[in-house]
C-alpha positions in Angstrom: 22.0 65.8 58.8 23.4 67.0 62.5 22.1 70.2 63.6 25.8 71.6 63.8 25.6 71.1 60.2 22.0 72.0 59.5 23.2 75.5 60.7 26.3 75.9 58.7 24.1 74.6 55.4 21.4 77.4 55.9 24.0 80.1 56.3 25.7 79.3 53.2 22.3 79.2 51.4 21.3 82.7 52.9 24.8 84.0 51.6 23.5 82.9 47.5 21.9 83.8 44.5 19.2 81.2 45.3 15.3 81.2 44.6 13.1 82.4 47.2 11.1 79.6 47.2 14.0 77.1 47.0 15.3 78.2 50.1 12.3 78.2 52.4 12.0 74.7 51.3 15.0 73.2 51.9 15.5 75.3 55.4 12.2 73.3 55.8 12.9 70.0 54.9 16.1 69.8 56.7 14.8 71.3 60.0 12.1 68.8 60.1 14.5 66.1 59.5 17.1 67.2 62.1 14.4 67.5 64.8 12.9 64.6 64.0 9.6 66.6 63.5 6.5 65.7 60.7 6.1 68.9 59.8 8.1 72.4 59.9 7.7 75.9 58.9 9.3 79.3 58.5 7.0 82.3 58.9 8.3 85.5 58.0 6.4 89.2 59.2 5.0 91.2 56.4 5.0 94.5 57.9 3.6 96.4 54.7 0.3 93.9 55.7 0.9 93.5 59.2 0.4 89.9 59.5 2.6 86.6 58.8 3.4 84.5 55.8 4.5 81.3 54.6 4.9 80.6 51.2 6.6 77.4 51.1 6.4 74.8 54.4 6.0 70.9 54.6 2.6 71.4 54.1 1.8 69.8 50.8 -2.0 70.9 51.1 -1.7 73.7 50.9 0.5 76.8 48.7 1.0 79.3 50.8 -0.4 80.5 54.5 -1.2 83.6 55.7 -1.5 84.4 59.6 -3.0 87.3 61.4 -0.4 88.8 64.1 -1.5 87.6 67.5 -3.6 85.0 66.5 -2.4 81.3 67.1 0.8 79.9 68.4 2.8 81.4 65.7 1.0 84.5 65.7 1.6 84.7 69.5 4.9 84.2 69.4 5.9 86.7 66.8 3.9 89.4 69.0 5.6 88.3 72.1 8.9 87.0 71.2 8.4 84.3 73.5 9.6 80.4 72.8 6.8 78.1 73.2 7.1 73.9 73.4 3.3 72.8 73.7 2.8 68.8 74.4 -0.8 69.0 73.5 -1.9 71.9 71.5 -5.7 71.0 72.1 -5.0 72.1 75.7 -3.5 75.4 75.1 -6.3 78.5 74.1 -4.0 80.1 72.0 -4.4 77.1 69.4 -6.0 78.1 66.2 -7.4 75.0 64.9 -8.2 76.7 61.0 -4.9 75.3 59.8 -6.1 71.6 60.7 -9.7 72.1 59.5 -8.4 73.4 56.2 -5.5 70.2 55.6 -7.2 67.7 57.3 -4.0 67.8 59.5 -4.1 66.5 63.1 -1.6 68.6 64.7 -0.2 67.0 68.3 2.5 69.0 70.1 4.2 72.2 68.7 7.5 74.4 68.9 7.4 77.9 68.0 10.3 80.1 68.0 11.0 84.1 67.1 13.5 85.0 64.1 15.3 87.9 65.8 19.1 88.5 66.6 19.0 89.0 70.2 16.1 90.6 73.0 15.3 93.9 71.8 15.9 93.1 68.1 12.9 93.0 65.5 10.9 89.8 64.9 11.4 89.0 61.4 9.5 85.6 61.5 9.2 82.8 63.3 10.4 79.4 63.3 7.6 76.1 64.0 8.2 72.1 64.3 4.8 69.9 64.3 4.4 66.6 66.0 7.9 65.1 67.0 8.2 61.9 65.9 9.4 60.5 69.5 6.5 62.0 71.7 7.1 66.1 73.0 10.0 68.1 72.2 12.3 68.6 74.5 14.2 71.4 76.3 17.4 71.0 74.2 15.3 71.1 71.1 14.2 73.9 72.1 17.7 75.7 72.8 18.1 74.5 69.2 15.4 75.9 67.7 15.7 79.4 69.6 19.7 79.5 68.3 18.3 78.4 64.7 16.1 81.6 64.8 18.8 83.6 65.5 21.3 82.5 62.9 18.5 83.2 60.3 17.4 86.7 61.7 21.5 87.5 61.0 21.5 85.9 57.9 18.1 87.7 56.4 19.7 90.7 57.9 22.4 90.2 55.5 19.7 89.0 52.5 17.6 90.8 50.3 14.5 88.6 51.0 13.5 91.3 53.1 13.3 95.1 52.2 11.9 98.1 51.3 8.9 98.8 53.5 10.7 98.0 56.9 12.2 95.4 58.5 10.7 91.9 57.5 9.3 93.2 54.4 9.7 90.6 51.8 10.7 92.3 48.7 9.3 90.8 45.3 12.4 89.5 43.7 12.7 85.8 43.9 16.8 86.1 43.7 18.5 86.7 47.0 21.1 89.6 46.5 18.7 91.2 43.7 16.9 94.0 44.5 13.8 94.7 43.2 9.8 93.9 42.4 9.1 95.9 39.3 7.2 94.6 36.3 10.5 94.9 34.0 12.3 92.9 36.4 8.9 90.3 36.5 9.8 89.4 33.1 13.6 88.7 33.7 13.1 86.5 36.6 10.6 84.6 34.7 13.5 84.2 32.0 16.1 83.7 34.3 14.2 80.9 36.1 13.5 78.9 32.9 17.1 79.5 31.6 18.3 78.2 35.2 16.0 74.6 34.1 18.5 74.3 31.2 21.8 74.0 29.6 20.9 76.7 26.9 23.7 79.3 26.1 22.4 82.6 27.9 23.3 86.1 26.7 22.5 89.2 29.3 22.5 92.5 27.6 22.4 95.6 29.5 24.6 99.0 30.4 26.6 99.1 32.9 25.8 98.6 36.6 22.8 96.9 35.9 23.7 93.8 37.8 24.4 91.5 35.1 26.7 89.8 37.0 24.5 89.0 39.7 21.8 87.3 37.4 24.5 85.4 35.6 25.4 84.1 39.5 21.9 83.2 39.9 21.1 81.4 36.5 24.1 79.5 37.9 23.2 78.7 41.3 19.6 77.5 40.6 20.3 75.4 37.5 21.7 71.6 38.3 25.6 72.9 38.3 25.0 74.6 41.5 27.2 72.5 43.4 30.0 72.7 40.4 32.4 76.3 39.9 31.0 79.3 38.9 34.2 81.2 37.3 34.3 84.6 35.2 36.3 85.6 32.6 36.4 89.8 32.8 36.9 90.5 29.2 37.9 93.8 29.8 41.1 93.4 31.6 42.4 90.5 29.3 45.4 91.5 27.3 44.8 90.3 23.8 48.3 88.1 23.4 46.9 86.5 26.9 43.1 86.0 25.9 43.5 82.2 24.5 45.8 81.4 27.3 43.4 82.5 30.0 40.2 80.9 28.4 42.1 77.5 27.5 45.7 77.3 29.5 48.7 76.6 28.3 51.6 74.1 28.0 55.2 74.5 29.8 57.1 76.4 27.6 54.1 77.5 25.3 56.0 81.4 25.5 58.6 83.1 27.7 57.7 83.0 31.1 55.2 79.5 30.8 57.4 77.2 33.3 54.3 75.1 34.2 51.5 73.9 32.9 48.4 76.4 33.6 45.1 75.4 33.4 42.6 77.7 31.5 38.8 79.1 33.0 37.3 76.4 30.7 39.1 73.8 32.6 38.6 75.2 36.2 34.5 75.9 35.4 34.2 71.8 34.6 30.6 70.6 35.7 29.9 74.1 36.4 29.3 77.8 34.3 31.7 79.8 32.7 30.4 83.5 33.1 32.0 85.8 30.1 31.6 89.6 31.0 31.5 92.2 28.9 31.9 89.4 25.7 31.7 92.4 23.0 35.2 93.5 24.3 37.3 89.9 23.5 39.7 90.1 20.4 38.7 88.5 16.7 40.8 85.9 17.3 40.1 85.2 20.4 36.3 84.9 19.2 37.0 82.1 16.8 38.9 79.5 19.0 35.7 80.2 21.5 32.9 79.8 18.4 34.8 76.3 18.0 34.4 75.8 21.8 30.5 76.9 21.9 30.4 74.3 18.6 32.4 71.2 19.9 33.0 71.9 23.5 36.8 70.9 22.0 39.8 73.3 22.6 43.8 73.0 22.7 46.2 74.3 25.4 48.2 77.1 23.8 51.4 75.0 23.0 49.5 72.0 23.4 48.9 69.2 20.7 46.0 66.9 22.7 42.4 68.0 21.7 40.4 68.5 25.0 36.9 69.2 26.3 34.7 70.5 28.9 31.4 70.0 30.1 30.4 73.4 30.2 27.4 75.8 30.8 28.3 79.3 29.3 27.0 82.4 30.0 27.4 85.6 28.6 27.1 89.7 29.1 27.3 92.8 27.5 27.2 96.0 27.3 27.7 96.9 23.7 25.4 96.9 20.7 26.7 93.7 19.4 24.3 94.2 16.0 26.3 97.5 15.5 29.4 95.8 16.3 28.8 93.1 13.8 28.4 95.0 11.3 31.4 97.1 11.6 33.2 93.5 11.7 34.8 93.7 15.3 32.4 90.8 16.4 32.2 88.0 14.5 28.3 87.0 13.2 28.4 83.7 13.8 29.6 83.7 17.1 26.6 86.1 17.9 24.3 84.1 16.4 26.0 81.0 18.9 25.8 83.3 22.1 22.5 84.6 21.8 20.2 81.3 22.1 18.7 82.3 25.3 18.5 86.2 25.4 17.8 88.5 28.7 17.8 91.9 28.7 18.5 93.6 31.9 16.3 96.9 32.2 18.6 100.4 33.6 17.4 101.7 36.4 15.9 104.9 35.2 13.2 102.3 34.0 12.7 100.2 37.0 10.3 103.3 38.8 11.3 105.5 41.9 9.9 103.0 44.2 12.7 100.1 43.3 15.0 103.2 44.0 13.8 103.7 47.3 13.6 99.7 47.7 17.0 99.7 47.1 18.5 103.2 48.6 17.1 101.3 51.8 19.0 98.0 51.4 21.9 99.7 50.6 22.0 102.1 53.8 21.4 98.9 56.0 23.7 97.4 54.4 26.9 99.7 54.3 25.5 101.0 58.2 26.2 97.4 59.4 29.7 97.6 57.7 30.6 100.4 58.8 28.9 100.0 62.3 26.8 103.0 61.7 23.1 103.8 63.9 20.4 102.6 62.0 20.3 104.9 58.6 17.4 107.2 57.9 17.0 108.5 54.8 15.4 112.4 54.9 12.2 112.7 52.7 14.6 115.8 51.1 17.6 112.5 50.0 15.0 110.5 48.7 13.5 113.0 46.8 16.9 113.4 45.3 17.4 110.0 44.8 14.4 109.6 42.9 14.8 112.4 40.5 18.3 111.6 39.1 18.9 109.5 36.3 21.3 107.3 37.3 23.6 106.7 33.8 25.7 104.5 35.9 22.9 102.1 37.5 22.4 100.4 40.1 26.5 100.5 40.5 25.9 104.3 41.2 23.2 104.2 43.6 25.1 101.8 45.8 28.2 104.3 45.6 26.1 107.2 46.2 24.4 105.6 49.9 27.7 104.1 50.5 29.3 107.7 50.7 26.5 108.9 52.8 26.7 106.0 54.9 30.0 106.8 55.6 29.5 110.4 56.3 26.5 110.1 58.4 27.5 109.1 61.9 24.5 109.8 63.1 22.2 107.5 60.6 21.0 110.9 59.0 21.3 110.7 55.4 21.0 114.0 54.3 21.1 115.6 49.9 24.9 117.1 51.4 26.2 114.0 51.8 25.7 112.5 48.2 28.5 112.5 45.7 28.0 115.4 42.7 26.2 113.8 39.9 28.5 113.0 37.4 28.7 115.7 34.5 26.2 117.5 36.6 26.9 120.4 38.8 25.6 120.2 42.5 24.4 123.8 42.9 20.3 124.3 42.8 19.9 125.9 38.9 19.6 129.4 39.2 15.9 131.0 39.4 13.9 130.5 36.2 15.6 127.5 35.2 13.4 124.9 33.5 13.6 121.3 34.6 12.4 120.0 31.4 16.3 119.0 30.5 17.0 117.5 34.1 13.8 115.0 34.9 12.6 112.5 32.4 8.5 111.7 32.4 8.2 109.1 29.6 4.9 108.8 28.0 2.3 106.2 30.0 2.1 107.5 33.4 -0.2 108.8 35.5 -1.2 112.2 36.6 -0.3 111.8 40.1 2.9 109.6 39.0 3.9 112.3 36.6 3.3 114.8 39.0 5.3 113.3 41.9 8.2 112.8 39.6 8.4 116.9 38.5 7.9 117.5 42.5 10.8 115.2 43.3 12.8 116.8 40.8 11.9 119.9 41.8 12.4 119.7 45.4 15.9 117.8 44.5 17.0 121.0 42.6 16.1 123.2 45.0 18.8 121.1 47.4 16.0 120.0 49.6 14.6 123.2 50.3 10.9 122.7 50.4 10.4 126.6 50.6 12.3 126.7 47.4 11.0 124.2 45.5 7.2 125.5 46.9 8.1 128.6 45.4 9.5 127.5 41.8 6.2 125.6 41.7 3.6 128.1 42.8 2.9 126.4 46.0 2.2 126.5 49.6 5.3 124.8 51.3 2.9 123.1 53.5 1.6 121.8 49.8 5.1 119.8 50.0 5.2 118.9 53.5 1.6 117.3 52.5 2.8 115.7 49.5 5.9 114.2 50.8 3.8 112.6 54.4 1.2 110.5 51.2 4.6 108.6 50.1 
């Protein structure tokens, strides 16, 4: 692989649905093998620890590596932003030697690079090449390796493998472009991982804004289709006399208007996965020509004679009860029974806990302040706490409206309560004195004190508008009880 290439190939991976993991190891293995190095890693800074990390390198010793900041080459590097080429690492005091003494590893000459944008920018990791296979590395693999580090600081910048703590953090989802590190995720990405090792039909349940579309994406693009299409069918906008045509094409003069032949989604996802969305909304009759497909993989062009097939991997997602909807016969039972052999069901995120709301309030911000070419967004502690109490019936589609708004209304980065759409169905004025918030904040069964208690004083303080003297007073406090409170999150 050229290097011109090796930097257009990591840029499209940054831009997918791809495993964690998976990318950090093929960035790996096809920096090593454009430098003609032995070894390479990518470090990234963990600023909720304050050290670096490594979780997948050509280092088949060992798992995982942690570094303290400042100590070795790589730790020097991401505290001074400096490139380093070292010849002979025994020579050079800043060598840390544990790595070797753990792998058995005889480590020669070195090149360490930071992961930042430009001078000035955050270090978000750093970039390091072991033992050239030619003697030292020179000065143009250096200029490499320094522009290499800077097309990955842009494209993590644009990523979700960094996050909610500040910048670097790595958030705990293995998905890129899916928020979130909360045990009900934990148990989809297991499913979504061993779905992605498979063929298996795969039905995603959930309501709306959920993000079932983007773990349909990533079953897709971690499976071994990834290099074939990945093409949806919305269910919701099909017209049902146009249904069959757009799922399996159609023959020149099939109906009025047909002057061509047309290919249908089936065809044009061949090799790769055909993502259904929103299947509970497609027409009876519609349901039984694709029950035959799921059977057979066989269909017919709509005016066509020839049987056909496809090789290919569906996917499905809904929104629906599709058990109620069975019953009151607008879904057919055995094509329920044919959709559902894999089965993942995507949690809201009312259930997800404030701090994946906060986790992803923040990637949103950064997000929309880049498009938008905002200052760096803050978030008050007053926002957040309104953030956290509301309920969110439409998601994390909502959320991302919501900070989008206030992005867009914030030209100074502030993200103040004011600048957040009304809730819908919900009226934006505080609730009048006396009002219980009993019927405005949910605290299911299970928590803790101090996590049921932060949730009623988030709720509080977001019903009082942000007003911390308010909110101290509904709730019998000091408002330097608050100002405490909010400085322990």
């Amino acid at each position: 692989m050229s290097r011109l290439s090796l930097l257009v190939d990591l840029a499209s991976l940054l831009a997918r649905e791809v495993d964690f993991d998976a990318l950090l190891r093929t960035a790996c293995e096809r920096l090593a093998k454009a430098l003609r190095a032995d070894r390479a890693s990518i470090w990234l800074v963990d600023a909720e620890r304050g050290d670096l990390f490594t979780q997948v390198a050509v280092l088949p010793e060992l798992p995982a590596l942690r570094m303290q900041a400042g100590r070795g080459l790589v730790g020097y590097v991401a505290s001074t932003g400096e490139v380093l080429r070292i010849d002979d690492v025994r020579r050079d005091e800043r060598f840390d030697p544990s790595v070797d003494r753990s792998t058995g590893y005889t480590t020669r000459s070195m090149l360490v690079a930071p992961i930042r944008e430009d001078e000035g920018a955050p270090i978000r990791g750093v970039v390091q090449l072991l033992n050239h296979e030619d003697g030292p590395f020179d000065a143009e693999d250096e200029r490499y390796v320094l522009a290499l580090g800077t097309q990955l600081a842009r494209g993590l910048r644009l990523t979700t493998l960094r996050g909610g703590g500040g910048p670097g953090v790595i958030l705990r989802g293995p998905f890129n472009r899916i928020v979130g590190r909360s045990a009900a995720l934990s148990r989809v990405y297991e499913r979504v991982q061993l779905a992605a090792q498979t063929d298996a039909t795969v039905l995603l349940r959930g309501e709306t804004g959920t993000g079932k579309g983007l773990f349909a994406r990533a079953i897709h693009v971690n499976s071994a289709r990834q290099g074939r299409a990945f093409v949806t069918v919305d269910c919701t906008t099909l017209p049902a006399q146009l249904v069959e045509s757009e799922l399996f094409g159609h023959e020149r003069g099939a109906f009025t208007g047909a002057d061509r032949r047309v290919p249908g989604k089936v065809e044009l996802a061949e090799g790769g996965t055909l993502f259904l969305d929103e299947l509970g909304e497609l027409p009876l009759e519609a349901q039984a020509k694709l029950l035959r497909f799921l059977q057979d993989r066989a269909f017919e062009r709509v005016g066509g004679r020839s049987t056909l097939s496809a090789d290919v991997r569906i996917v499905c997602a809904t929104n629906k009860d599709l058990e109620r909807e069975v019953k009151r016969g607008t879904f057919r039972e055995d094509l329920y029974y044919r959709v559902r052999v894999v089965e993942i069901s995507i949690p809201p995120l009312r259930e997800r806990g404030a701090g994946e709301i906060e986790d992803l309030a923040r990637h949103f911000s950064e997000h929309y302040a880049s498009r938008y070419k905002r200052p760096e967004p803050r978030i008050t502690d007053e926002a957040m706490g309104m953030l956290r109490a509301h309920r969110w019936p439409g998601n994390v589609r909502e959320l991302e409206h919501w900070i989008e708004s206030a992005v867009a209304l914030a030209p100074d980065g502030a993200i103040v309560p004011e600048l957040f759409p009304a809730p819908s169905g919900v009226a934006s004025a505080p609730p009048p004195a006396g009002t219980t918030l009993a019927n405005a904040v949910s605290i299911p069964l299970g928590l803790s004190l101090e996590e049921a208690s932060r949730r009623y004083i988030d709720a509080t303080l977001a019903a009082a508008g942000g007003n911390k003297s308010d909110a101290a007073k509904r709730l019998g406090v000091g408002r330097n009880s608050i100002g405490r409170w909010l400085g322990k999150r």
